[in-house]
C-alpha positions in Angstrom: 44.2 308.7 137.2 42.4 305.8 136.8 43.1 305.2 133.5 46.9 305.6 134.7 46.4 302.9 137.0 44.7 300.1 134.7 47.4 300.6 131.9 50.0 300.7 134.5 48.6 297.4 136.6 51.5 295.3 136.1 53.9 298.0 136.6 52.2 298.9 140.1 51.2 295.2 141.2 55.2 294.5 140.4 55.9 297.4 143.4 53.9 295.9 146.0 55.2 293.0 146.0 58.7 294.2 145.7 57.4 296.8 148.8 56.4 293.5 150.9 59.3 291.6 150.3 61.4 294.8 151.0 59.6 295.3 154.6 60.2 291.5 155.2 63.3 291.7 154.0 64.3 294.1 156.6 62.6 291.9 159.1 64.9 289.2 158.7 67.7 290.6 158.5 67.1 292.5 161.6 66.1 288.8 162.9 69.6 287.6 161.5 71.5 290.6 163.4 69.3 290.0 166.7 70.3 286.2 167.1 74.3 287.1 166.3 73.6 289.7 169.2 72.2 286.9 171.1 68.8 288.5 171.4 66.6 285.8 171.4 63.5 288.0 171.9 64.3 289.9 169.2 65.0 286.8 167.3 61.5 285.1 167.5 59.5 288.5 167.1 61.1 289.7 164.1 61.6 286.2 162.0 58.0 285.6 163.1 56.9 289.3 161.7 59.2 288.3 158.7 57.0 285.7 157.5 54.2 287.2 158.6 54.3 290.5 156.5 54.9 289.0 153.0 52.1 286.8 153.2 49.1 289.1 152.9 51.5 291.2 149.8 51.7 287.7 147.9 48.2 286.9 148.3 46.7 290.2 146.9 49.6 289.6 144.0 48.0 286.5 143.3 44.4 287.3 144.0 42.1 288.4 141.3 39.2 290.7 142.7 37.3 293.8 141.3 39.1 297.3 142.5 42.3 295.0 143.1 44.8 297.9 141.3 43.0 300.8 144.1 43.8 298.4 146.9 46.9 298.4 146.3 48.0 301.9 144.9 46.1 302.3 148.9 48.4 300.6 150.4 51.7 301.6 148.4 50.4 305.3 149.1 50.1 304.5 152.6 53.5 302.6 152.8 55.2 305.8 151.8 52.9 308.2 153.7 54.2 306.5 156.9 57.6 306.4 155.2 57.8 310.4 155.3 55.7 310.5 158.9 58.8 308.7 160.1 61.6 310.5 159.1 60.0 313.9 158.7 63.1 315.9 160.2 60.7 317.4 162.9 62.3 318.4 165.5 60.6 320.6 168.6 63.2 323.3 170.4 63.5 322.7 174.1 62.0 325.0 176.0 64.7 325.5 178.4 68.7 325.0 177.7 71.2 324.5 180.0 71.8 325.9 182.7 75.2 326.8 184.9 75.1 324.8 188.2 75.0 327.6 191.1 77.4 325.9 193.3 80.4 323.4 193.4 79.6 320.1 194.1 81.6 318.6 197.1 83.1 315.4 196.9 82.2 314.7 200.2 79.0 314.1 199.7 79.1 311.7 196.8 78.2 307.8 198.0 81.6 306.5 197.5 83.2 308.9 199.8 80.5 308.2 202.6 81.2 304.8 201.9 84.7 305.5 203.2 83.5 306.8 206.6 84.3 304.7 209.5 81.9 305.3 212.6 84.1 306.7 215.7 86.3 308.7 213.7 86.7 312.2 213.2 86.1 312.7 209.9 82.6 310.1 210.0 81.5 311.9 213.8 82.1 315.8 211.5 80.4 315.0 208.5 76.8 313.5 210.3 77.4 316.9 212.3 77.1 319.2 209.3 74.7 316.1 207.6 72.2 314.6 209.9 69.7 314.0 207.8 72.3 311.7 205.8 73.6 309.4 208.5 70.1 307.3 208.6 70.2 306.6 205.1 73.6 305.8 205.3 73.5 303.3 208.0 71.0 301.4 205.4 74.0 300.9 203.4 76.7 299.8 205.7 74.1 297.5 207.2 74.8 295.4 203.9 77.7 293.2 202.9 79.1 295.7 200.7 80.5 296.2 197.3 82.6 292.9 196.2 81.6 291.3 199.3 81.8 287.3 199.2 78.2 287.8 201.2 76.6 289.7 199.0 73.8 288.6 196.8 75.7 288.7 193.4 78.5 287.3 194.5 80.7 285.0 192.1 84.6 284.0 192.7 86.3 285.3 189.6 84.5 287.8 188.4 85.2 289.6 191.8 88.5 288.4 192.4 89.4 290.3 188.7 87.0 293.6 189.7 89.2 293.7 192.8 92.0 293.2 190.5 91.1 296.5 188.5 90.4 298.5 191.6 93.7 296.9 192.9 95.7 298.1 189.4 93.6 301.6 189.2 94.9 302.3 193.1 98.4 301.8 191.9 98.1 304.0 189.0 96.8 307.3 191.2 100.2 308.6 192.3 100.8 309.2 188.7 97.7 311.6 188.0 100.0 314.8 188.3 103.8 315.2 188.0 106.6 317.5 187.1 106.6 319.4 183.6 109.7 319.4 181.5 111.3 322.7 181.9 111.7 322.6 178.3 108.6 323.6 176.5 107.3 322.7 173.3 106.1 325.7 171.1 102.7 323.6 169.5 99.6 324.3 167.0 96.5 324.6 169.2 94.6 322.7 166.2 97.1 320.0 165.5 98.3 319.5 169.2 94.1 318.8 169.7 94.2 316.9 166.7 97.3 314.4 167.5 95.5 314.1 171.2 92.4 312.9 170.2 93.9 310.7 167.0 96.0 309.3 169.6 93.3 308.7 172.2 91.5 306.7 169.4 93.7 304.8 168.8 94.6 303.8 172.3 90.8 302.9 172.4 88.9 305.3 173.3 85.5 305.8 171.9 85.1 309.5 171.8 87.1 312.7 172.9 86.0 316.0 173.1 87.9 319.4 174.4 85.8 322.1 176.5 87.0 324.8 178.8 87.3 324.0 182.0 84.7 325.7 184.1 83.8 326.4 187.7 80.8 324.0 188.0 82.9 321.7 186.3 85.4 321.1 189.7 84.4 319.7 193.0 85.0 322.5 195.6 86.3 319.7 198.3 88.5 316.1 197.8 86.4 313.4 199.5 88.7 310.5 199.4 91.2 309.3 201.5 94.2 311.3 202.7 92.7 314.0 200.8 89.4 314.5 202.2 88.5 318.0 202.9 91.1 319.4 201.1 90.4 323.0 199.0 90.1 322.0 195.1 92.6 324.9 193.3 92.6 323.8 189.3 93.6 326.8 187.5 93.9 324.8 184.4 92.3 326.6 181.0 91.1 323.4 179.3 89.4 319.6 179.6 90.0 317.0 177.6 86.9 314.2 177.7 87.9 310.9 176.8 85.1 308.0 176.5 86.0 304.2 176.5 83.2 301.7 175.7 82.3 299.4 177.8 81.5 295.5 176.4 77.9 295.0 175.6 78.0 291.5 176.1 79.4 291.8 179.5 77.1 294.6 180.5 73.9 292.6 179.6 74.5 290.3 182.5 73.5 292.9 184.9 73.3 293.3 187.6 75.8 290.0 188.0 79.1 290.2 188.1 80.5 290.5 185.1 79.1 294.1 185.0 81.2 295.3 188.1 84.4 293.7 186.2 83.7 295.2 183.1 83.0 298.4 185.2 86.5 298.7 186.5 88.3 297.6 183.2 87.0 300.4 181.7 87.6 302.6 184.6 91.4 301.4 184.1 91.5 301.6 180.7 90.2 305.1 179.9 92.3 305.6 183.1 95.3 304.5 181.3 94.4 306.6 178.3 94.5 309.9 180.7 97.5 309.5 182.3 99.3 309.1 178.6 98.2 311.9 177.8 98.9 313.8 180.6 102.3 312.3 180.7 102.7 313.7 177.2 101.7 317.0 178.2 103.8 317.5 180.5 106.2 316.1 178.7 106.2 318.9 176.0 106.2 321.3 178.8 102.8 321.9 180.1 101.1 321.3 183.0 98.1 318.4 182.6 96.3 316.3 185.2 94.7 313.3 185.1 91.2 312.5 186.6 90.7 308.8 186.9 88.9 306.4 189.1 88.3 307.1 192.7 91.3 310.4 192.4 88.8 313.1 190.4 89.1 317.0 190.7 86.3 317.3 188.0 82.6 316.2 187.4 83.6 314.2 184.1 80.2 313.6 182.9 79.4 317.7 182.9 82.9 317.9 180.8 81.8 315.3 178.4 78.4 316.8 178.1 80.3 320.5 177.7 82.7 319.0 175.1 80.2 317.6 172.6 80.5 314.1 173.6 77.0 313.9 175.0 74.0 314.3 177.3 73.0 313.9 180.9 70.2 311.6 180.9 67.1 310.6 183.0 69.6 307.5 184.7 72.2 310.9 185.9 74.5 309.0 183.2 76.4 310.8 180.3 74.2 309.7 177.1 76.4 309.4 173.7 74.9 309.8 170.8 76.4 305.8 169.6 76.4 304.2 172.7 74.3 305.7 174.9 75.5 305.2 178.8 77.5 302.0 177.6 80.6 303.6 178.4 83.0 305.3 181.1 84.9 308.2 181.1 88.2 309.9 182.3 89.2 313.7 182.1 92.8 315.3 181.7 92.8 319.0 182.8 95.7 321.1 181.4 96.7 324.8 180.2 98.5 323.6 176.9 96.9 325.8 174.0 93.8 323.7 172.6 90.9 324.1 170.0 87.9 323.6 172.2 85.1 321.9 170.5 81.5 323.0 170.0 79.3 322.5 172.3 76.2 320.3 170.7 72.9 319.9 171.7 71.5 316.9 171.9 67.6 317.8 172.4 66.7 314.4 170.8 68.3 312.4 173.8 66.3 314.8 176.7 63.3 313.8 174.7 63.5 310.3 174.1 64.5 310.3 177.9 61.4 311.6 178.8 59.1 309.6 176.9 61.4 306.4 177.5 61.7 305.3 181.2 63.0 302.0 181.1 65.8 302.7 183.1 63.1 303.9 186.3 61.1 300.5 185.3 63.8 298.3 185.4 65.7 299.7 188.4 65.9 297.3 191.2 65.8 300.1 194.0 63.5 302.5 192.1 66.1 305.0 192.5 65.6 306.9 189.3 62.3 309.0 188.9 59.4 308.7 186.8 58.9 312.8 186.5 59.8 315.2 184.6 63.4 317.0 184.8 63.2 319.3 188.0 65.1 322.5 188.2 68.2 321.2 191.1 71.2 323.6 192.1 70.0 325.9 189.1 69.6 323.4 186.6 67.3 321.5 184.9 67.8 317.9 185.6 66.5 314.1 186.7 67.9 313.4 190.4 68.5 309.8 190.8 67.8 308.9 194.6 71.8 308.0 194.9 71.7 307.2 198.9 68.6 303.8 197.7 71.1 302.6 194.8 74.0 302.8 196.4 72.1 300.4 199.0 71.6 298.2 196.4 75.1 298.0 195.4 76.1 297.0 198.8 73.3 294.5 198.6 74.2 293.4 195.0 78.0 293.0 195.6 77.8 294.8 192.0 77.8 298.1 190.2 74.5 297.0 189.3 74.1 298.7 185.6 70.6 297.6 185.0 69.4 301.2 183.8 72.6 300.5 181.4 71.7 297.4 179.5 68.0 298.3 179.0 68.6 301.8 177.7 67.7 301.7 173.9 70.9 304.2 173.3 73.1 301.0 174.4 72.8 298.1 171.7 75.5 297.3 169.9 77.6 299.7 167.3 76.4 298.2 164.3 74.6 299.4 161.1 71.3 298.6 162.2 71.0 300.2 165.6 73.2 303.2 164.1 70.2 303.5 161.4 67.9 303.8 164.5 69.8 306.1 166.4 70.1 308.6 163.1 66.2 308.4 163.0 65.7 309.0 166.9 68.1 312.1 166.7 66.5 313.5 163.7 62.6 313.2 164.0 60.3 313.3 166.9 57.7 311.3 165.5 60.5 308.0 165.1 61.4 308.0 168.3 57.9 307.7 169.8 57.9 304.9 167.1 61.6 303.7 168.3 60.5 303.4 171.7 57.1 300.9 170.9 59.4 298.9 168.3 62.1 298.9 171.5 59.8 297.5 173.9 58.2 294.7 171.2 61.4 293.2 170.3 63.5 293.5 173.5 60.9 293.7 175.8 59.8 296.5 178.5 61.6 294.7 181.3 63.9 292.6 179.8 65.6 289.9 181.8 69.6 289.8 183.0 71.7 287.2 180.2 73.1 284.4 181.3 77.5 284.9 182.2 79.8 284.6 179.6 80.7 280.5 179.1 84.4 281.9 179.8 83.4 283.7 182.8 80.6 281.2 184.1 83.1 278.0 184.8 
């Protein structure tokens, strides 16, 4: 070996300092990535650790010292040693899968239909009946301004006035969720009828579609909104479509500002939109097909996205993709024209790296999501986020808020780099322990709300 090493010298002293300029290499390009992404954290650290790391290669190179050839076949072994540490596919089996909720959720209960409870009515005086132990937490809320309120702490003109906008657009759009079928149907290809859908989807924007069957747990049991509240939920539909939308990364770092809420209900329209095409379609061949859209769901869309492929439930209560983490929003369309479901997928990699993570529960403003481990609720396994404190906050905020969003590791941008990152978080156990440290040196472990948009901030 050693006489390997001495007639090799050059050979091997050539490798290290190729190795070093390789490692800084990669340093400055992700430095190069980080400032077009408007990182400036990320910026300093890793132009910093780019110059930095080539300087003790090149002075070994150039040094002249007894055992100089061991030193560095040391460090070139170790180089690779931590190489294969990384990436080792090593990937620990959950202990416990999913599990089938028990019970329907009711609609009823969710903070957005509370929200539309107006003290001395019948419906506000019969749900603190059946709820008392909700009407003191609730009275936190509507002691704030509210969401879009001019009063409330986030507030800023246009950013509202085109959220409200959305909302305004969205409301207009709900009459349209279900509709007659053609009386003439269309004989069609379960595998190219899913095919064309989720093609077409695509290319109308969406980000990811996925096709389950539609399951018990997946509907509420009540309608909590509006002129429907109370009413029975009776979906006898065979399939789900999922459909995904992403929402602007840019926009989303701002929060909990303003521009989150707007870019909050654009996507709500949009992947809106995308549903009610394609239940218009349906039903246009000849089946029946309901949209599920903004403020006018049967379904639990996150549990049909999860149940379609399209991702996990993660420690914020959000649906995490596998590209984009929680950065996006979704829409459902339910419907009994023959489909090729997709395979369910389980993404063990994002429970884990939600466990260890946590930045979400540091950087929430209300402290509404928990620091614990997954607790078995309604028969599953799952974080609970304290929804009755956040919603508070949104009242308070004026905003969505989306803090948990923008921090979340899963949520940089969709570029090579960060896809690079995600491959090695879903694939080895020891990376994303690794991911996680790198995460919080370059972006920080609380990292601070961007500045708005120049557009936006006039």
């Amino acid at each position: 070996m050693l006489n390997f090493l001495i007639n090799n010298q050059n050979y091997i002293e050539f490798i290290f300092l190729i190795a070093g300029a390789l490692i800084s290499g990669i340093l400055f390009y992700v430095s190069i990535i980080s400032i077009l992404e408007k990182e400036i954290r990320a910026f300093r650290v890793s132009f910093i650790l780019s110059l930095i790391t080539i300087i003790p290669f090149l002075v070994i190179y150039l040094s002249d010292f007894p055992f100089k050839i061991g030193v560095i076949s040391v460090i070139i072994s170790l180089i690779f040693i931590t190489i294969i540490i990384l990436f080792f596919p090593y990937q620990p089996k959950l202990k416990e899968g999913f599990q089938v909720p028990r019970d329907k959720h009711d609609e009823r209960d969710i903070m957005f239909s509370r929200n539309e409870l107006k003290p001395e009515t019948e419906k506000y005086d019969s749900y603190y009946l059946n709820n008392p132990q909700k009407k003191e937490l609730d009275d936190k809320f509507r002691e704030k301004p509210g969401l879009l309120s001019s009063d409330s702490s986030m507030y800023h003109p246009y950013s509202y006035a085109s959220a409200h906008a959305n909302l305004e657009v969205i409301e207009a759009l709900k009459p349209a969720v279900n509709g007659s079928v053609s009386e003439n149907k269309t004989e069609v290809d379960p595998f190219k009828i899913s095919s064309y859908v989720k093609t077409w989807c695509k290319k109308l924007g969406a980000h990811s579609v996925g096709i389950t069957e539609l399951k018990d747990y997946h509907l509420y049991s009540h309608k909590g909104r509006r002129e429907l509240y109370g009413k029975v939920i009776e979906n006898k539909h065979k399939y789900a479509i999922a459909i995904t939308i992403e929402m602007n990364n840019e926009m989303i770092q701002t929060a909990p500002k303003g521009p989150v809420v707007m870019e909050s209900t654009q996507q709500y329209l949009n992947s809106g939109t995308i549903a009610l095409q394609i239940a218009y379609f349906i039903r246009g061949l000849g089946y029946e097909a309901r949209a599920h859209i903004d403020g006018n769901y049967e379904v639990i869309c996150p549990l049909i996205a999860r149940d379609a492929g399209l991702g996990e439930i993660g420690r914020m209560g959000l649906l995490m993709t596998p590209e984009l983490g929680p950065r996006v929003r979704i829409a459902a369309v339910t419907t009994n024209i023959p489909l090729k479901m997709d395979m369910f997928k389980e993404y063990s990699s994002s429970i884990d790296f939600c466990t260890i993570c946590k930045k979400c529960a540091d950087v929430c403003p209300s402290r509404s999501i928990p620091f614990e481990k997954r607790e078995e609720i309604n028969g599953v396994l799952r974080w609970q986020i304290n929804s009755e404190s956040c919603f508070t906050y949104w009242c308070t905020s004026g905003t969505d808020c989306g803090k948990c969003m923008a921090v979340c590791p899963y949520s940089h941008p969709d570029n090579f780099m960060h896809n690079f990152i995600r491959w090695g978080i879903k694939n080895s156990y020891i990376f994303r322990r690794f991911a996680l440290y790198m995460d919080d040196l370059f972006y920080g472990r609380r990292p601070k709300s961007r500045n708005l948009p120049n557009w936006i901030d006039l």
